[in-house]
N, C-alpha and C positions, 0 to 999 in steps of 0.2 A: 440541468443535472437532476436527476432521482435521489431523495431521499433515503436513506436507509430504512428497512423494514425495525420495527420497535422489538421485533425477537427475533432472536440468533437462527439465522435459516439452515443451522447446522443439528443447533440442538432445543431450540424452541424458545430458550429461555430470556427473559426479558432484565434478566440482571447486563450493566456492562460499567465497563472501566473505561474514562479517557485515561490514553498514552500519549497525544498529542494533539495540538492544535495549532495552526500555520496558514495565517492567510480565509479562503472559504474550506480548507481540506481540515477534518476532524480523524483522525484515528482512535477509535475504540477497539479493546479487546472483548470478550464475553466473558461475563464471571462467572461461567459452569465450565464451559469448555474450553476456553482460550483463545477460538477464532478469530483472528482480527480484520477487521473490514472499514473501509472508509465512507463519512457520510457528511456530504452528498458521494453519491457514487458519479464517477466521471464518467462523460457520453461516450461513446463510441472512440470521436476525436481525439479527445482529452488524452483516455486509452493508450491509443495507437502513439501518439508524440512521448506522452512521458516514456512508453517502454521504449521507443526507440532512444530516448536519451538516458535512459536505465542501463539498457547494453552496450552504448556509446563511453559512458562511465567507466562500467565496468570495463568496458577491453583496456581504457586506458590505464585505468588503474592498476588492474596486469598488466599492461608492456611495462610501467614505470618499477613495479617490482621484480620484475625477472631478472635475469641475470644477461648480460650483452651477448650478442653474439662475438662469436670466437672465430 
């Protein structure tokens, strides 16, 4: 895994806020802009599994709120 760069690749600035920490996954936001980015950044792999279980979530989480079919 890659570390994150020390300033915000948005807006330069090296101010940030932790919002979370879990495990090796750190989320920071950036105290000028807002952008939030995680550090270490995860590889390629990493990537690839967690959004497919991001989307996997999510659909569920829609079917289970909807309304049945009729």
């Amino acid at each position: 895994m890659e570390r994150a760069d020390v300033n915000c690749i948005l807006c330069g600035s090296p101010e940030r806020d932790l919002l979370i920490r879990q495990g090796e996954w750190t989320v920071y936001r950036c105290g000028a802009c807002g952008r939030g980015f995680l550090d270490p950044r995860p590889d390629p792999m990493n990537l690839a599994i967690s959004t497919v279980a991001a989307i996997s979530m999510t659909s569920m989480v829609m079917a289970l709120h909807s309304d049945p079919p009729r």
